[in-house]
Wavefront OBJ file of the C-alpha trace (Angstrom):
o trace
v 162.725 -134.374 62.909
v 162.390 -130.754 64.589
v 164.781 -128.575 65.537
v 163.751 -125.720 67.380
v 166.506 -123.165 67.617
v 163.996 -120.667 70.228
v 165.849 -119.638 73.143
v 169.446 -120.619 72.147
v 172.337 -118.621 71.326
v 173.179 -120.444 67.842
v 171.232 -122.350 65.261
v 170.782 -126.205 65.999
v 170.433 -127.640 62.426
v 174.031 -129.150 61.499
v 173.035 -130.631 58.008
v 174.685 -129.785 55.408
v 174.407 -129.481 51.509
v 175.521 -133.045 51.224
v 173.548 -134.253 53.968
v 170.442 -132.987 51.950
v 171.774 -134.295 48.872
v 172.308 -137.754 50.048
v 168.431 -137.668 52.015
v 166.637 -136.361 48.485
v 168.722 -138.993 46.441
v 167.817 -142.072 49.018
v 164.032 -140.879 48.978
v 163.005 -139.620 45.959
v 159.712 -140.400 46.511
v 159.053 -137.557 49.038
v 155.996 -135.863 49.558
v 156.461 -134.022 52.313
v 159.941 -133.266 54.482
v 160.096 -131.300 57.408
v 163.625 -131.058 59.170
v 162.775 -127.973 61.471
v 161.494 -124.398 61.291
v 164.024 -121.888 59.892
v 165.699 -119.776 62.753
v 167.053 -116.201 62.313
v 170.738 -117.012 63.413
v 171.605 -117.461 59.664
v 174.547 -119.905 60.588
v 173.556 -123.148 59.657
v 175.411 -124.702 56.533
v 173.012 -125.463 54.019
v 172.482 -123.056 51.141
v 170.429 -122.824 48.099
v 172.221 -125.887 46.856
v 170.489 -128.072 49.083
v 166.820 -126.680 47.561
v 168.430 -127.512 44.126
v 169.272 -131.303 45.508
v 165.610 -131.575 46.841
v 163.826 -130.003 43.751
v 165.739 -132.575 41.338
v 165.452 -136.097 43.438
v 162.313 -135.169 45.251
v 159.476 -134.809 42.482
v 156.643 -135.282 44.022
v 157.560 -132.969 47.254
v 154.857 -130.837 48.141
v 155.679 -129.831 51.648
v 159.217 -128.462 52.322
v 160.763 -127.417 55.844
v 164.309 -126.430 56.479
v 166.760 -124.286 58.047
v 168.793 -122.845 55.055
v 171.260 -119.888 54.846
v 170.580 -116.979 53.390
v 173.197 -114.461 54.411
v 175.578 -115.798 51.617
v 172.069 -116.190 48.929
v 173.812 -113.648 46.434
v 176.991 -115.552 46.374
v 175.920 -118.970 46.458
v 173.543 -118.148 42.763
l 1 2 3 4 5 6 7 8 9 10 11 12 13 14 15 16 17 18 19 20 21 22 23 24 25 26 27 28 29 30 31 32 33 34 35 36 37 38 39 40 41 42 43 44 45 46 47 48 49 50 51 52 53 54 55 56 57 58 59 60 61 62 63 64 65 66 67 68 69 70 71 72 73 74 75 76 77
């Protein structure tokens, strides 16, 4: 999956938290996910909560790709 968000007015990637949540706990046995490179609109809707998800289904992840938000990083720890 790639979402390229180059050339567009607002980010493409409309997974959220839960989405992410759900896709770690169905495939735990992830070694490498890539769901698109991060874009610099800062509006999509998964925070650091999705990373958490990933880092505690997906153990044997060694390649990680994702639009998260960071705008909100502060609040959301």
């Amino acid at each position: 999956m790639q979402v390229n968000c180059s050339g567009v007015e607002t980010c493409l990637f409309h997974l959220t938290d839960d989405d992410l949540e759900n896709l770690a706990a169905a495939l735990p046995h992830l070694e490498s996910l890539r769901l698109g490179q991060p874009c610099n609109f800062g509006s999509c809707k998964t925070t650091v909560a999705a990373l958490m998800s990933i880092s505690v289904h997906c153990l044997d992840l060694t390649v990680l790709e994702t639009h998260f938000n960071t705008l909100e990083i502060v609040g959301d720890l």
